[in-house]
N, C-alpha and C positions, 0 to 999 in steps of 0.2 A: 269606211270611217276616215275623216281628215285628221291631218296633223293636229290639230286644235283639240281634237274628242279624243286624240291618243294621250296630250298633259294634261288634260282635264281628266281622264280616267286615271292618271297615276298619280295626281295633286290630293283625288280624291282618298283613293288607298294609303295615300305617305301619312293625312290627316286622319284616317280612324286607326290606321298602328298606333301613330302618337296619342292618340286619347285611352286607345288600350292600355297602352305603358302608363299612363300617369294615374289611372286607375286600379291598377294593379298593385303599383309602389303605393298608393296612399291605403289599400283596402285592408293591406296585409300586412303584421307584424314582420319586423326585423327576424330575420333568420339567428343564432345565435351561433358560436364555432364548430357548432359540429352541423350545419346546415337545414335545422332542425329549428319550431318556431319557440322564443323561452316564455316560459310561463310568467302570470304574474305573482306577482309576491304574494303570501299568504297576510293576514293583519297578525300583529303580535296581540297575543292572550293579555287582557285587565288583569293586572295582581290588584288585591285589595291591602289596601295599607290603613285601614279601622283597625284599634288597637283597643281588647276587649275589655268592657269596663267595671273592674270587682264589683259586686256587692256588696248596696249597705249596711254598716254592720251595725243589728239595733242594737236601739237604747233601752234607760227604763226612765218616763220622765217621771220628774219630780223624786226623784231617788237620792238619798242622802243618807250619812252616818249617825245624826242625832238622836233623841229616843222620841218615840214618838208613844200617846199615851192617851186613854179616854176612863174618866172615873166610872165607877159603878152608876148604872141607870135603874130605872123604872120597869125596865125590859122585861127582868125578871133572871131567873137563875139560871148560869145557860151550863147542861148538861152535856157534854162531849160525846157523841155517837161515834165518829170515826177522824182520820187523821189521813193527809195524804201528802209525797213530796213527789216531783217529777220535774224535769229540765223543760225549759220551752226557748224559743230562739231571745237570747238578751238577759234569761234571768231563769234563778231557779225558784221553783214555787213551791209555800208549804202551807196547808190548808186544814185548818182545824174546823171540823162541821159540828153543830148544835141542835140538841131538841125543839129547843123552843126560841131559845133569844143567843144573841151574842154579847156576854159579860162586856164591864171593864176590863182594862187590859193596859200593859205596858210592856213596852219594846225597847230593847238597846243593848249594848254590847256591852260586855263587864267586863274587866280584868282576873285576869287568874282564874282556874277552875273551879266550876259549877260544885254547888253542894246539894244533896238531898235534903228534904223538905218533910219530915221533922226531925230527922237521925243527925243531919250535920257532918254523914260522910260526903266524903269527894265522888264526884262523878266524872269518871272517862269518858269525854268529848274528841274525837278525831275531826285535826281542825287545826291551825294557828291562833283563831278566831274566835270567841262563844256570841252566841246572841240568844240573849234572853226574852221567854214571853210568861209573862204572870198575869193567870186570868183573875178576875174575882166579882162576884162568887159564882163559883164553877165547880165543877166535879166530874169526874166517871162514874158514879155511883148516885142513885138517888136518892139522895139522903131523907129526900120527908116521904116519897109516895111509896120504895120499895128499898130501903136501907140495907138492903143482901142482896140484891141485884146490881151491879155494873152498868151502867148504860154503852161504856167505851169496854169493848172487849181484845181490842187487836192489841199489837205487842209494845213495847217500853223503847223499845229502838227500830226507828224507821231509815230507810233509804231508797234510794233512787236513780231515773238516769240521767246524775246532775252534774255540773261542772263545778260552782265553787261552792255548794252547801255539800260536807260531805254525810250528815244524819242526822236525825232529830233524834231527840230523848226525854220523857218526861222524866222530870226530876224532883215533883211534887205532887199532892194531892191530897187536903190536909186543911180541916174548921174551910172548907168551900173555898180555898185558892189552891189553883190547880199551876202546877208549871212545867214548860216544856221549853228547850235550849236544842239551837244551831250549830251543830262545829260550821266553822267557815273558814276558805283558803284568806284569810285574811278579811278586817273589816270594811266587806265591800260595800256602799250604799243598797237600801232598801227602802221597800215602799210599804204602807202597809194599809188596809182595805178591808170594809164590813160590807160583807154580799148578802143578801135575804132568797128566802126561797130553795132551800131549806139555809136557817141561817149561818152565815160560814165568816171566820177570820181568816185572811186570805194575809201571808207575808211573802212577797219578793225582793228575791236578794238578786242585783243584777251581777252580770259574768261578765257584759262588754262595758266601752266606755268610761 
């Protein structure tokens, strides 16, 4: 071999070292102090910063303090079967059901404690509040087809699982006007509503709003 194929065989080898080395420094991560390769960072955890949002608290529309009121109709006599009170989300409910029709009727808050209906004594209402319901003409009793039978046989004081009606109570029933009164946490607004099927007076007193 000549001189010539002796630089040219070592030109050759000096240039694949040097491409070794520059492949080597680009392929591989930085060593880190203890000569070892450092990892990469992990990503930091999403916190969620939604901030959760109460529920609505219901209403009762059309809910007010006034008296509300419908004369005697055509309907017919409405005999009282049953009586029912129970809490529902916004308002407490108190539901007087009927034989046949649902009476006249008058609704509103009185002042001062309720009296019995034809005695004229006081009646204890638990409550700040009374609210009054006078049906007419109405009864628990049937007065023209079985005048010794009762139609309404449950009790004179009802309750429930209510928040501002704390019992109902009839406080009359007497010449076909029948009445029954609300203690209440105060006089809150109410609604009040004639359902069919079997016939029912339907009063809610609201708790929210």
């Amino acid at each position: 071999m000549g001189t010539s194929g002796v630089f040219r065989t070592a030109a050759q080898a000096a240039t694949a070292l040097s491409l070794a080395l520059v492949l080597s420094s680009c392929g591989s991560p930085a060593p880190g102090p203890s000569g070892s390769t450092s990892p990469s960072p992990s990503p930091s955890p999403s916190v969620s910063t939604t901030t959760p949002v109460p529920e609505p608290t219901p209403t009762l529309p059309g809910a007010a303090t006034t008296p509300v009121s419908r004369p005697p109709g055509d309907d017919g006599f409405g005999l009282l079967t049953s009586v029912r009170l129970a809490g529902h989300p916004g308002y407490d409910r108190f539901v007087l059901e009927f034989r046949d029709a649902v009476p006249g009727y008058q609704v509103s808050y009185i002042s001062g404690s309720p009296t019995a209906d034809p005695s004229g004594d006081l009646v204890e209402v638990e409550g700040s509040a009374v609210l009054w319901i006078r049906l007419e003409p109405s009864s628990g009793w049937d007065l023209v087809g079985a005048p010794d039978e009762p139609t309404y046989t449950g009790p004179d004081r009802v309750t429930g699982d209510t928040v501002r009606v704390t019992e109902a109570v009839r406080t009359g029933d007497f010449e076909a006007v029948l009445s029954w009164v609300l203690g209440v946490d105060g006089e809150a607004p109410f609604v009040v509503t004639e359902l069919s099927g079997p016939p029912r007076l339907v009063v809610d007193v609201a708790t929210a709003g």
